[in-house]
C-alpha positions as CSV (number, residue, x, y, z in Angstrom):
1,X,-27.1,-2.2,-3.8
2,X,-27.5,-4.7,-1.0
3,X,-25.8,-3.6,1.6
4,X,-25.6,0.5,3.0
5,X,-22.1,-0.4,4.6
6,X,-23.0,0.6,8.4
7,X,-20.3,-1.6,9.7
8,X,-16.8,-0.4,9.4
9,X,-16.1,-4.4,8.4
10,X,-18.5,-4.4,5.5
11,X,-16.1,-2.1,2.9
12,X,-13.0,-4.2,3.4
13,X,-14.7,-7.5,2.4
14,X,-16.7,-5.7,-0.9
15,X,-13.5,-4.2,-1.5
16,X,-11.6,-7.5,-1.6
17,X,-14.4,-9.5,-3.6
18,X,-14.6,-7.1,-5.9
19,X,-10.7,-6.9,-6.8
20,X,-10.5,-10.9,-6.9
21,X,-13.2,-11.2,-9.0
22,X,-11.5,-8.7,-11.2
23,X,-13.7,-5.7,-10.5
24,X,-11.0,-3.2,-9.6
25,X,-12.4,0.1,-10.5
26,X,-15.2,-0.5,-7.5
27,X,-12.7,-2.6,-5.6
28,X,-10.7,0.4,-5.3
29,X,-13.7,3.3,-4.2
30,X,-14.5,0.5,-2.2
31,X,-10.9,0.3,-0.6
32,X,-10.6,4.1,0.1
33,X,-13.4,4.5,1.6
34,X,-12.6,1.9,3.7
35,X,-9.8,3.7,4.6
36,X,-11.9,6.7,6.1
37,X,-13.4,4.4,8.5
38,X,-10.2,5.8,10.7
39,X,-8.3,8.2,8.4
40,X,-11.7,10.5,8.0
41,X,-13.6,9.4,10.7
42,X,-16.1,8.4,8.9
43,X,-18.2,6.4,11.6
44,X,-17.9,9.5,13.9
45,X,-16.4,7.3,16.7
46,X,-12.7,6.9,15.9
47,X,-12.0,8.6,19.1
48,X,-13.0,6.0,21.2
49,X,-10.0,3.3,19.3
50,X,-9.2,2.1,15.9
51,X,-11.5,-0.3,14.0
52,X,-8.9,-3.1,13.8
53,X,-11.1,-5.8,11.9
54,X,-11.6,-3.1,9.4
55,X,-7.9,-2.2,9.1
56,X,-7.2,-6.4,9.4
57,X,-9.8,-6.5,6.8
58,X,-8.3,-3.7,4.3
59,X,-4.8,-5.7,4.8
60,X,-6.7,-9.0,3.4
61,X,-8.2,-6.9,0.7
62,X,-4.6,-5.3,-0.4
63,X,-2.8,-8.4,-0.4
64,X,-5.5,-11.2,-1.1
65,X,-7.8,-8.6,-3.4
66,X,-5.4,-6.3,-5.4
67,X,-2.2,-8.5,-5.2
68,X,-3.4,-12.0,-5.6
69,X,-1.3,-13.5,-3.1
70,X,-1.5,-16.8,-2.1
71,X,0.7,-19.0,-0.2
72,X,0.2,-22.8,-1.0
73,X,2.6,-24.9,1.3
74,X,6.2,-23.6,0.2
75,X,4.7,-22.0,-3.6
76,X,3.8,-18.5,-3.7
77,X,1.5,-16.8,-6.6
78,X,0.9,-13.6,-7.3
79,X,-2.5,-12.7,-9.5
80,X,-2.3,-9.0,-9.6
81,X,-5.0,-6.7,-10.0
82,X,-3.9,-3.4,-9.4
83,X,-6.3,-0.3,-9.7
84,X,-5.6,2.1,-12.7
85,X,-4.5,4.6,-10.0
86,X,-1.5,2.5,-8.5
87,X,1.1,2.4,-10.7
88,X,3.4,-0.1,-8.6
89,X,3.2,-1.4,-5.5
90,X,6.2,-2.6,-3.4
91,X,6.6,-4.2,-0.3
92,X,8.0,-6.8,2.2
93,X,6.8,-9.7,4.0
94,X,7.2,-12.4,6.0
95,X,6.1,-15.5,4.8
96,X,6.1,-18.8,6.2
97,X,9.7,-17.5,8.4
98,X,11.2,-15.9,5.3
99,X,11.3,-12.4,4.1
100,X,10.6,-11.4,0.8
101,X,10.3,-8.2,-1.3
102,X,7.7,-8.2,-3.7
103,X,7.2,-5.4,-6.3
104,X,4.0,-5.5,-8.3
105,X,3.8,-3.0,-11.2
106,X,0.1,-2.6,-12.7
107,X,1.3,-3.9,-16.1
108,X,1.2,-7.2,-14.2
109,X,5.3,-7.5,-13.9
110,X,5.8,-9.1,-10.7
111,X,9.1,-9.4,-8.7
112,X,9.4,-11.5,-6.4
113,X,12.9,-11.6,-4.2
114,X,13.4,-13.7,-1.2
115,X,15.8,-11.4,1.2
C-alpha cells in the first residue's frame, strides 16, 4: 500500500521481505511480477538492456527470501520458505570455493550435498 512499484528494483526487495518474514503467498506474486520486469516487458523499456539490479535483486530474493540461505563463516543454513506453487527446488552453487547441490522440497526437507 506504500509503495506503487515504479522502479524495476522495488518488487525484488518486497518480494524478499515478504518470504523471510514468512509471508510467502505475497512474496511469491511479488516475485513473478518481478520477473516481468524483463520476461513481459513490463516497464515498456526492456529493449534498451536488461534491468540487472532487478534480476540481482530477484536472485537475493530466491536464495535469501524463499531458501533461507545463509552462509556464516564455514556453516551453512537453510530456512526454507517455499511458495505453495513450488513443489521442490534444486540447485547448485558455489559457496565460499566449493560446490554444492542443494535440493529444497516445500515440505521443508533439505539436502544439502557438497560436490
Amino acid at each position: 500500500k506504500r509503495t506503487v512499484h515504479g522502479s524495476s528494483l522495488s518488487l525484488p526487495v518486497y518480494a524478499g521481505l515478504a518470504a523471510y518474514l514468512g509471508d510467502t503467498s505475497l512474496a511469491y506474486k511479488l516475485f513473478m511480477v518481478g520477473l516481468d520486469a524483463d520476461l513481459g516487458d513490463l516497464y515498456g523499456n526492456t529493449e534498451d538492456g536488461l534491468h540487472m539490479g532487478s534480476i540481482g535483486g530477484l536472485w537475493l530474493a530466491f536464495i535469501k527470501g524463499f531458501l533461507g540461505l545463509e552462509v556464516d563463516g564455514g556453516d551453512i543454513s537453510i530456512n526454507p520458505r517455499l511458495p505453495k506453487q513450488w513443489k521442490q527446488v534444486a540447485l547448485n552453487i558455489k559457496i565460499q570455493g566449493k560446490k554444492y547441490r542443494i535440493i529444497v522440497r516445500h515440505d521443508k526437507k533439505v539436502v544439502l550435498e557438497k560436490q
